[in-house]
N, C-alpha and C positions, 0 to 999 in steps of 0.2 A: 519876282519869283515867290515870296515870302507871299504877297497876295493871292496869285493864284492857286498858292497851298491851302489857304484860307478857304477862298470861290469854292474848291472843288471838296473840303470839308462839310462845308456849308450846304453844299447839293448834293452830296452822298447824307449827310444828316436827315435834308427834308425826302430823300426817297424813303430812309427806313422809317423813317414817322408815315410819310403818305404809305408805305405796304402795312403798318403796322394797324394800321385806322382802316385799310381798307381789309385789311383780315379779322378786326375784332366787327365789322360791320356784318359780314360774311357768319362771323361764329351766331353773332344777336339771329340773324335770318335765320339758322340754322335750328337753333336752339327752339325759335316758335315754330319750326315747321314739328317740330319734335313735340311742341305743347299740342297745335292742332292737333296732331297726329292723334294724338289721347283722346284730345276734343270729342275726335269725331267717331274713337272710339267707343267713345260713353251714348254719345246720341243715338248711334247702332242699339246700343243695348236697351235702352230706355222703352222700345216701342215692343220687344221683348215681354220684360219687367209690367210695364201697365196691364199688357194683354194675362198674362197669368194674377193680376192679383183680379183684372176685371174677374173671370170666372168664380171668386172667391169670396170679393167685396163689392156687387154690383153695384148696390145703393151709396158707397164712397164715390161716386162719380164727381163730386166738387176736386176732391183730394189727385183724382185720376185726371181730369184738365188741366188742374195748375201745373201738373207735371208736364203735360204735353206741353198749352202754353209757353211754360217756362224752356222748354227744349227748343221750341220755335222760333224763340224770343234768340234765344243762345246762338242757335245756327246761324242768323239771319246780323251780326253784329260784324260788325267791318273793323280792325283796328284796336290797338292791344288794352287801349283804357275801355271802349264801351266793351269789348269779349270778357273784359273781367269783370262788367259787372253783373252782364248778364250770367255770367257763370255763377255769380251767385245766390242769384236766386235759383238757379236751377240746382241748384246744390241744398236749398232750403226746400226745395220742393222735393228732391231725392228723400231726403230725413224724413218728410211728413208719409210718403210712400210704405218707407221703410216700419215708421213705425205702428203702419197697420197691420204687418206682419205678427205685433204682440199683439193686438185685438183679436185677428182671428185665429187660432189653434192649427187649424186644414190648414191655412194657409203659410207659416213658419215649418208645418211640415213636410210642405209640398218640395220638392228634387228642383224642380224649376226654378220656384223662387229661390230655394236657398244656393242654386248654383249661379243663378242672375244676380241674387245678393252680394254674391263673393265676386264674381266676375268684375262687379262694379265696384266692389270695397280695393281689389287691386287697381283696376284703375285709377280711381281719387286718389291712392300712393301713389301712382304712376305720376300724376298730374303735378300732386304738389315736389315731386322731385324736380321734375321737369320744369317747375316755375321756378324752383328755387337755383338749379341749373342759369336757366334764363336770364332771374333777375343777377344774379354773380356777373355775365356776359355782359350782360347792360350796363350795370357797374364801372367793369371795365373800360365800354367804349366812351360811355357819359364823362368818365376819369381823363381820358386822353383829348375828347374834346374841350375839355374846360381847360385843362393844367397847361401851363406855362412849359415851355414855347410850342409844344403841340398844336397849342389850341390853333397858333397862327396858321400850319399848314392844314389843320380843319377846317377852317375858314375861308380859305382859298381854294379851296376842294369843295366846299359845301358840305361838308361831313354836319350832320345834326346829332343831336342828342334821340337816345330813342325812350320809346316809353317803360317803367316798368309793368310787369303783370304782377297785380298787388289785389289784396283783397281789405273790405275797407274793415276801418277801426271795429263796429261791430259785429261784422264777421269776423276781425280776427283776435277779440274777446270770446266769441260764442267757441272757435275750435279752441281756445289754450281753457275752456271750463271743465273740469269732470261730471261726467256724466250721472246723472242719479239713480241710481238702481232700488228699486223701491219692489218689496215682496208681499 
């Protein structure tokens, strides 16, 4: 008897580990569909944003491809390590856009840009909430596959560890810099 109390411990234990792993897998899924989501909200904007500074900065056309490029480059990435890294460059090329809005006068004045401007300054909050969202989830699931005795019915299941969305060391010196404001 004393055994069988055991047995049926022992298998009520590995269901809630296996629904537990298989709900934090569910949350990680969820949570990128939620980063896309933004992803693909910023690409939307992006062909926007070029086409108004074109009329403004014709002769910037290097500055105006790297941003395309860089969009192209973004969309076209499979899987959570290369999506972040091409997000970062696309996010270096964002700023170089950006900052030909102080070059030209018309064009920081313009309704356009500076409602495209903001459109996209929300979003990049959006984004990094939403990563930081994400990486917490993965956390989570990375925790439960590793840790003792979890890890065993991971194992058994196939449960993997997933990836964080991380931006690297010198991007993530360039955001924690203040910015220079010079008159």
């Amino acid at each position: 008897m004393i055994l069988l109390i055991v047995l049926v411990a022992v298998v009520l234990y590995a269901v809630v580990v296996y629904n537990s792993l298989v709900k934090n897998r569910q949350q990680v899924k969820e949570a990128w569909s939620t980063i896309d989501t933004q992803l693909k909200r910023r690409y939307d904007l992006i062909p926007n944003l070029v086409e108004t500074v074109k009329g403004y900065a014709a002769h910037e056309s290097a500055t105006l491809e790297k941003v395309i490029q860089a969009r192209s480059s973004a969309m076209g990435q499979e899987g959570v390590k290369a999506k972040g890294k091409a997000e970062e460059g696309l996010s270096g090329a964002l700023k170089s856009i950006f900052a030909l809005g102080e070059s030209y006068p018309d064009l920081k004045a313009n309704s356009n840009f500076l409602e495209l401007q903001q459109e996209l300054s929300d979003t990049e909050t959006k984004i990094q909430a939403t990563r930081q969202f994400y990486n917490t989830v993965v956390m989570s699931m990375n925790t439960k596959v590793e840790m003792f005795p979890s890890n065993i019915i991971a194992k058994m299941f196939h449960f993997e560890k997933a990836d964080f969305f991380e931006m690297s060391e010198e991007e993530a010196k360039k955001a924690q810099e203040t910015p220079q404001v010079k008159f």
